[in-house]
ZAFIDREN-166582 format. One record per residue: residue number from 1; residue in three letters; x, y, z of N, C-alpha, C in turn. Coordinates in Angstrom, 3 decimals. Each point is the difference from the previous one (the first is absolute). Layout:
// residues N
num | residu | nX | nY | nZ | caX | caY | caZ | cX | cY | cZ
NUM | ALA | X | Y | Z | X | Y | Z | X | Y | Z
...
//
This chain:
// residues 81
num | residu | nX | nY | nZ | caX | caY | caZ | cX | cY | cZ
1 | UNK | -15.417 | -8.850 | -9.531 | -1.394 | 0.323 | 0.182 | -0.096 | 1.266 | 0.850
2 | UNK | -0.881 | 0.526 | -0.170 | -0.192 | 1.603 | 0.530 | -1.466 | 0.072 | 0.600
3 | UNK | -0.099 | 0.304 | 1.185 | -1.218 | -0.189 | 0.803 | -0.048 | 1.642 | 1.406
4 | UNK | -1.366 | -0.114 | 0.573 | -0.278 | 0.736 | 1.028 | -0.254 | -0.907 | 1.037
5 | UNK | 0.607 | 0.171 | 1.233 | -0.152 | -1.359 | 1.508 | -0.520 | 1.569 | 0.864
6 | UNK | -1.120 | -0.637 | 0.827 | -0.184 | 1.128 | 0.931 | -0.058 | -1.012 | 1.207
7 | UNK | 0.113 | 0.523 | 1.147 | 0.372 | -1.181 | 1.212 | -0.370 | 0.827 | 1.335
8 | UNK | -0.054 | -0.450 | 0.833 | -0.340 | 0.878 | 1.570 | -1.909 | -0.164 | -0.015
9 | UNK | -0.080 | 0.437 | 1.439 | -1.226 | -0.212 | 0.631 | -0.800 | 0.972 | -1.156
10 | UNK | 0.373 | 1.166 | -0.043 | -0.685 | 1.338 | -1.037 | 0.666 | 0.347 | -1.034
11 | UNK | 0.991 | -1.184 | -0.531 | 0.672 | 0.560 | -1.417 | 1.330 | 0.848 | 0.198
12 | UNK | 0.310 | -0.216 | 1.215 | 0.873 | 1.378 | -0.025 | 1.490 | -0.095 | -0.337
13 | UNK | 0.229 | -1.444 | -0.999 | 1.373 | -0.305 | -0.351 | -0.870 | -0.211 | -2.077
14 | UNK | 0.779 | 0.763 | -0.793 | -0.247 | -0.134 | -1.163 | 1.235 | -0.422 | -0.883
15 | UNK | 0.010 | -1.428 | -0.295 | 1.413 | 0.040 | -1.039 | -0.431 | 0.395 | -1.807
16 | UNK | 0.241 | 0.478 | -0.538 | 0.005 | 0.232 | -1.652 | 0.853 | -0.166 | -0.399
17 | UNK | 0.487 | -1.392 | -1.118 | 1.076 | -0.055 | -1.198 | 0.282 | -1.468 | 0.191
18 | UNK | 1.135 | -0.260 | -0.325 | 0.407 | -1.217 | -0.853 | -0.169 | -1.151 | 1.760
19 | UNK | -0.043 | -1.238 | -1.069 | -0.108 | -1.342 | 1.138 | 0.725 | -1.096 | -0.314
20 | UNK | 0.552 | -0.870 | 0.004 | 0.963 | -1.202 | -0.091 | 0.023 | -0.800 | 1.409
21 | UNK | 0.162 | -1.338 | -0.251 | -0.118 | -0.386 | 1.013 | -1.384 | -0.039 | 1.328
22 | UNK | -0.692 | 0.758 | -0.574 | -1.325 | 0.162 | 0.777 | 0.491 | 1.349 | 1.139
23 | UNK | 0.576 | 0.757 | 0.046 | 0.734 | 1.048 | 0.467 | 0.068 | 1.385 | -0.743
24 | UNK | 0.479 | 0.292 | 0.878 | 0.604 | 1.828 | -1.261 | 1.680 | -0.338 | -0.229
25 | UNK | -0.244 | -0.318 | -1.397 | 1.193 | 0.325 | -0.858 | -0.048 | 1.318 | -1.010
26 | UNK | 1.119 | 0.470 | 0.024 | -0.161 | 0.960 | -1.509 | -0.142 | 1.517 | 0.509
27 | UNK | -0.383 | 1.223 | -0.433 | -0.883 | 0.796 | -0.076 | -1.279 | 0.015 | 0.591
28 | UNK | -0.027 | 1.067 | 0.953 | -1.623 | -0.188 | 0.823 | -0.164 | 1.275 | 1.617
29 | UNK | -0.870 | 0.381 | -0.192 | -0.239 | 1.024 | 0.649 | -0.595 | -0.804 | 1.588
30 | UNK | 0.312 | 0.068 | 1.213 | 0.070 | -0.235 | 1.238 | -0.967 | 0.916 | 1.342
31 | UNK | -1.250 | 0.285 | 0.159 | -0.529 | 0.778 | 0.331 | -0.298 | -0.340 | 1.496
32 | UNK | 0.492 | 0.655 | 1.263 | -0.835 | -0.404 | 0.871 | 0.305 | 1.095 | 1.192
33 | UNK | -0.783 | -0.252 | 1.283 | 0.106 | 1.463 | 0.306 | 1.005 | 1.023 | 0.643
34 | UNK | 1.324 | -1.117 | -0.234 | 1.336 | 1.246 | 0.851 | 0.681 | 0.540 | -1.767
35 | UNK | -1.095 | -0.178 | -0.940 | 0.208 | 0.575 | -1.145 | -0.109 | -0.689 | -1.698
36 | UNK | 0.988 | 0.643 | -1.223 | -0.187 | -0.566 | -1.042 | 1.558 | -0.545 | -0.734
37 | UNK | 0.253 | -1.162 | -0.111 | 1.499 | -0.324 | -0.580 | -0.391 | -0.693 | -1.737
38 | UNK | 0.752 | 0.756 | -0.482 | 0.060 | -0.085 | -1.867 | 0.807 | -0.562 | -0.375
39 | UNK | 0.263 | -1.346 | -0.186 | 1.222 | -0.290 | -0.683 | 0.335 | -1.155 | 0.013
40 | UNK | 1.313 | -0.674 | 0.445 | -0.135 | -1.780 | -0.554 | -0.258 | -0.883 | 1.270
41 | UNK | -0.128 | -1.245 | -0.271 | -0.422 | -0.702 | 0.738 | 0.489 | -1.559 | -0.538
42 | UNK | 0.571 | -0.498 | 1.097 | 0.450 | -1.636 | 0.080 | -0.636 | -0.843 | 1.296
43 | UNK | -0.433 | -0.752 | -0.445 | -0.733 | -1.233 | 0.417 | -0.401 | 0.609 | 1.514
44 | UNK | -1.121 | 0.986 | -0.465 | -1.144 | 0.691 | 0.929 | 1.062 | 1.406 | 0.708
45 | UNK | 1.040 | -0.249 | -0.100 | 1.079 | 1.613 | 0.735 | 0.399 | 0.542 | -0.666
46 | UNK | -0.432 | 1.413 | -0.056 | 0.725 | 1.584 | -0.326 | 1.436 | -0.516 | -0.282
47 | UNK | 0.464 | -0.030 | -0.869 | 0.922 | -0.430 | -0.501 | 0.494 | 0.189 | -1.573
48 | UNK | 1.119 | 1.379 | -0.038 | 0.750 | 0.289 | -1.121 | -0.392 | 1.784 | -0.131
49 | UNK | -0.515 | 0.882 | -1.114 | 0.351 | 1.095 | 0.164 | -1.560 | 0.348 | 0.070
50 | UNK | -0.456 | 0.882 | 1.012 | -0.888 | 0.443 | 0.376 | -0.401 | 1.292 | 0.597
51 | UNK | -1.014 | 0.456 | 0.017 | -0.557 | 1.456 | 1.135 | -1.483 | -0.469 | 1.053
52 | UNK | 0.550 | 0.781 | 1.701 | -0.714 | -0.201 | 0.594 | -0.769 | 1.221 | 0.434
53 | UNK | -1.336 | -0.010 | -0.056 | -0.678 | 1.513 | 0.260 | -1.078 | 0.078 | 1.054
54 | UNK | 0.267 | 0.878 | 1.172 | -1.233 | -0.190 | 0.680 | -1.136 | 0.313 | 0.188
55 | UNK | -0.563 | -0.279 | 1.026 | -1.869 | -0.244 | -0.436 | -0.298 | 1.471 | -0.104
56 | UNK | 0.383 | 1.111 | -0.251 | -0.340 | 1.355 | 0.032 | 0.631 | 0.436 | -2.061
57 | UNK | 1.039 | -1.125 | -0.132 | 0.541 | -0.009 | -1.363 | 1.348 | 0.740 | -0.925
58 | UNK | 0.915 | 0.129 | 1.696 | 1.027 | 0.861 | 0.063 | 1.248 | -1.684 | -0.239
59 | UNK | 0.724 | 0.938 | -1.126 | 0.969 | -1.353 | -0.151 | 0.537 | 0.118 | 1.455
60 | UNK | 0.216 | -1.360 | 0.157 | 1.255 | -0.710 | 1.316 | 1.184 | -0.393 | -0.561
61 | UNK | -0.099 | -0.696 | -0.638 | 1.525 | -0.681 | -0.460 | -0.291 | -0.801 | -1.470
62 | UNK | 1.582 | 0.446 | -0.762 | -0.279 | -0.175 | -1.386 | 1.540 | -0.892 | -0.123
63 | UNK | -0.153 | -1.048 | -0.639 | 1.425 | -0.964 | -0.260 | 0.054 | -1.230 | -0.077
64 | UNK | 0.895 | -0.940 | 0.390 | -0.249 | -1.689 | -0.181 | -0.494 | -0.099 | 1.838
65 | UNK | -0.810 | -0.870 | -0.519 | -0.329 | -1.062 | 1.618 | 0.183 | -1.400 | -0.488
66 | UNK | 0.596 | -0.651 | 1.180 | 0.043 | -1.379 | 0.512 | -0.494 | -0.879 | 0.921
67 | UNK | -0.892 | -0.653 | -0.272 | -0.777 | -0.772 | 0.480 | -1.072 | 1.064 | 1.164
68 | UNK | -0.443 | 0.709 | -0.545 | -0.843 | 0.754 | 1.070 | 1.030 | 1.492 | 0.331
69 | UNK | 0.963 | 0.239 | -0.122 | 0.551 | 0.717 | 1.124 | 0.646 | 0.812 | -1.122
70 | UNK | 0.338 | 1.359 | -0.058 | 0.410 | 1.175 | -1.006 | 1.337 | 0.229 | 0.563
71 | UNK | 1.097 | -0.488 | -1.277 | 1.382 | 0.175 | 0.316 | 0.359 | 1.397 | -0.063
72 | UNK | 1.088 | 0.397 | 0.770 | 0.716 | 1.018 | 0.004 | 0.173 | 0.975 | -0.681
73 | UNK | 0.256 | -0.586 | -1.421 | 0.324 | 0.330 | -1.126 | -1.213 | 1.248 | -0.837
74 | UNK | -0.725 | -0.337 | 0.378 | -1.079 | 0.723 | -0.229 | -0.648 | 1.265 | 0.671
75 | UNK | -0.713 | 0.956 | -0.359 | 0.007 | 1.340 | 0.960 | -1.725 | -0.436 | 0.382
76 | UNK | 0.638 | 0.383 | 1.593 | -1.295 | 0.252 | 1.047 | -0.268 | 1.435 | 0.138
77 | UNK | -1.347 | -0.023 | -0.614 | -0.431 | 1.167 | 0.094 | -0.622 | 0.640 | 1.470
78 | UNK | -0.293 | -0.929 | 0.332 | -0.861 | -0.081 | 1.282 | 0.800 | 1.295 | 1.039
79 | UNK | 1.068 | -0.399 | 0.435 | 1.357 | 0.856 | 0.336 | 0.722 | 1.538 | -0.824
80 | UNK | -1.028 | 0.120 | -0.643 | 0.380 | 1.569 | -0.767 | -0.971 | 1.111 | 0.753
81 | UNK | -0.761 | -0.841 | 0.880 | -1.158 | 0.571 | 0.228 | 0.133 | 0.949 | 0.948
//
């Protein structure tokens, strides 16, 4: 199932894309205000291959994350800067 969840006092957390479990599974865009993360998601965590962009819309980091947290393996852009 594929849905929009908006959450916070003024909206200021937006999930868009897939749901299972009553959660974010799948594909689904992550919006809130230390920025924007595109990509997969397991049982509600950033989880598998993804991009994180911040609230101005400059990529940060592009690669796999696990459970919330962006492995190594992947380039931080943030640090080119």
């Amino acid at each position: 199932m594929s849905g929009v969840l908006t959450w916070g006092d003024h909206g200021e957390f937006i999930y868009e894309g897939r749901f299972a479990n009553n959660t974010f599974n799948g594909r689904g865009v992550l919006k809130t205000a230390d920025g924007t993360y595109y990509g997969d998601f397991v049982n509600g965590h950033k989880h598998g291959v993804g991009e994180m962009y911040s609230p101005e819309g400059a990529l940060v980091f592009r690669g796999n994350w696990l459970n919330d947290v962006p492995e190594s393996a992947g380039v931080n852009y943030s640090q080119l800067y």
